[in-house]
Kinemage of the C-alpha trace (Angstrom):
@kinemage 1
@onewidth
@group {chain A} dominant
@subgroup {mainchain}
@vectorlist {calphas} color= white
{ca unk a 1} P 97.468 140.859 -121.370
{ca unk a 2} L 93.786 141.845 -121.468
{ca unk a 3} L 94.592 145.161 -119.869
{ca unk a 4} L 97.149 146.170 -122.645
{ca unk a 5} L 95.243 144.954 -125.198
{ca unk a 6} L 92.222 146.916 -124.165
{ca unk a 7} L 94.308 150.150 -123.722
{ca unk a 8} L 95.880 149.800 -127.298
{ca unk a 9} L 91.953 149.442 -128.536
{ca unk a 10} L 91.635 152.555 -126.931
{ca unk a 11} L 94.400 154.314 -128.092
{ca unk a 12} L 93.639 153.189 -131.683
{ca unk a 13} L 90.077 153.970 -131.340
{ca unk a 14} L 91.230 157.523 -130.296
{ca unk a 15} L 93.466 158.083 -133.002
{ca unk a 16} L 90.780 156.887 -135.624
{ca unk a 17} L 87.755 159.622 -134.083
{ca unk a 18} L 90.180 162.546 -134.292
{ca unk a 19} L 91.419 161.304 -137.871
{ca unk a 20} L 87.807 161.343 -138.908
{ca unk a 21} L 87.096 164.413 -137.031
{ca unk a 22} L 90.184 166.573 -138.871
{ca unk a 23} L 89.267 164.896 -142.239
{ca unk a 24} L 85.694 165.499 -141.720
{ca unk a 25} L 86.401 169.430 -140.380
{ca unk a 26} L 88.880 169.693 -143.482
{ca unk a 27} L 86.127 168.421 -146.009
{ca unk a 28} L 83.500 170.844 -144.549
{ca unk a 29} L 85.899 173.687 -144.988
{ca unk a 30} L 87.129 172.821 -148.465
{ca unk a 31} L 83.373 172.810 -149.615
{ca unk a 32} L 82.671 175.814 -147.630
{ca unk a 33} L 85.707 177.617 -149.663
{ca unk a 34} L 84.138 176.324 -152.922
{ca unk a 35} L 80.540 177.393 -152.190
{ca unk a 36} L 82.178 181.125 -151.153
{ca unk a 37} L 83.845 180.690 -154.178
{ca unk a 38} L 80.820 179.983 -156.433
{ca unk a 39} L 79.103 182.470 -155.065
{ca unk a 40} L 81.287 185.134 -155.534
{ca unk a 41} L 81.777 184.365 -159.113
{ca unk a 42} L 78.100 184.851 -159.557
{ca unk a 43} L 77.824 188.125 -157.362
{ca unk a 44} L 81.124 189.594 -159.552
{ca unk a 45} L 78.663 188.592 -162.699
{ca unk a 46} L 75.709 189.805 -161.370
{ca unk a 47} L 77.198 192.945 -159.882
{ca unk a 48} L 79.413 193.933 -163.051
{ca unk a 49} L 75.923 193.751 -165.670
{ca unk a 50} L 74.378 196.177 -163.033
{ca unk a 51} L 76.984 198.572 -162.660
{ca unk a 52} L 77.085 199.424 -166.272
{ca unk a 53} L 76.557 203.109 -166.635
{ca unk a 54} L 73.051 202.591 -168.547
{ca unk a 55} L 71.826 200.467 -166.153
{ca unk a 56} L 72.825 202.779 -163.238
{ca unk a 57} L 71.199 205.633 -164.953
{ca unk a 58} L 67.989 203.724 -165.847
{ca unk a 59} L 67.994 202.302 -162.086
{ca unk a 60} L 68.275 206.442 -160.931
{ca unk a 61} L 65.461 207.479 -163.662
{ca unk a 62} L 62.780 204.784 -162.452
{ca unk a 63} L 63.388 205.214 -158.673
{ca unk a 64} L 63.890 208.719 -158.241
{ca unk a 65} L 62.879 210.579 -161.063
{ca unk a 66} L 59.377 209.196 -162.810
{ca unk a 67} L 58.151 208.765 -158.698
{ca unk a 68} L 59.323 212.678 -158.773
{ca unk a 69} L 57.122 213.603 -161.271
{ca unk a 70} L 54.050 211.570 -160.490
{ca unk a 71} L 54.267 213.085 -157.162
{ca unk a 72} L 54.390 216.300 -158.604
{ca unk a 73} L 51.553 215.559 -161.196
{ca unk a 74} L 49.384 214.094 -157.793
{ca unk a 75} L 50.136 217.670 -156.501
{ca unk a 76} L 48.913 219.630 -159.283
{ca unk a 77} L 46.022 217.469 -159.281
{ca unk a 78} L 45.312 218.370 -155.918
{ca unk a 79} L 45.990 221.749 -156.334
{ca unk a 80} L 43.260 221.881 -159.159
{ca unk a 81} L 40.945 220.039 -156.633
{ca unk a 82} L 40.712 222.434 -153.961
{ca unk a 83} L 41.489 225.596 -156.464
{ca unk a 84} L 37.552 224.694 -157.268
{ca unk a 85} L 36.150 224.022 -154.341
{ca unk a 86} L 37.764 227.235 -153.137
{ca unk a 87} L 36.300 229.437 -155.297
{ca unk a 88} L 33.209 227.741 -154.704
{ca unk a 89} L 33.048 228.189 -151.197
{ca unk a 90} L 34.501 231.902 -152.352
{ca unk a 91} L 31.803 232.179 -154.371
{ca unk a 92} L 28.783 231.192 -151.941
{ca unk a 93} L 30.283 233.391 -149.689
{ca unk a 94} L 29.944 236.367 -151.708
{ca unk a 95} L 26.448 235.601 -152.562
{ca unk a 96} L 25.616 234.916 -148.747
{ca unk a 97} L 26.949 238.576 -148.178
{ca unk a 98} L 25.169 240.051 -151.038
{ca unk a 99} L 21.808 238.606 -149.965
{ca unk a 100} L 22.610 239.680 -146.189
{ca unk a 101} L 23.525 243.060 -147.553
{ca unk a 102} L 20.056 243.069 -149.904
{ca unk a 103} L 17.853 241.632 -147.022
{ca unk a 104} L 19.332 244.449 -144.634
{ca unk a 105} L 19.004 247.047 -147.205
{ca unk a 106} L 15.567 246.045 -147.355
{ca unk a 107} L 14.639 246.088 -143.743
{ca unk a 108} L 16.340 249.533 -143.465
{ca unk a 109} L 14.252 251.025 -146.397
{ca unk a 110} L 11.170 249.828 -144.784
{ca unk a 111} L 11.851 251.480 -141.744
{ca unk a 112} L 12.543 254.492 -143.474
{ca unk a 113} L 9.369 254.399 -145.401
């Protein structure tokens, strides 16, 4: 009697883990399906203030446009820097020449003399 008694144990116990294990696996999905649910709710929300057209126009200006133009004001910048330095160097050139040109001038003409 033992023997049957210990098999019916085990056949109960059985049925009872995989109850618990489908309820448990049913529980965890239903909450998973809320969560997704909650979630999307708030991402709809979210996503429907950012697609308005003045926000998708202000998003364009400040990360394409105003970088655009401080770039291009860097460049000018730049442009300005070495635009002096150029002539500079253009400049101290010239002189270099001319006092080459005056110091040879002046050797010839005393060899002449």
């Amino acid at each position: 009697m033992s023997v049957h008694q210990g098999s019916v144990d085990s056949y109960l116990q059985n049925i009872v883990l995989k109850t618990i294990d489908t309820t448990s696996s049913m529980t965890a999905f239903e909450e998973a399906k809320l969560k997704v649910k909650t979630i999307n709710h708030f991402l709809d929300r979210v996503e429907e203030k950012r697609n308005k057209p003045e926000v998708l126009i202000k998003d364009l200006v400040s990360s394409f446009l105003i970088p655009d133009v401080q770039r291009k004001k860097v460049q000018r910048q730049l442009q300005f820097e070495e635009r002096k330095f150029l002539e500079t160097a253009r400049k101290t050139i010239l002189m270099s020449v001319q006092n080459a040109g005056a110091k040879l001038d002046n050797e010839n003409m005393l060899q002449y003399a």
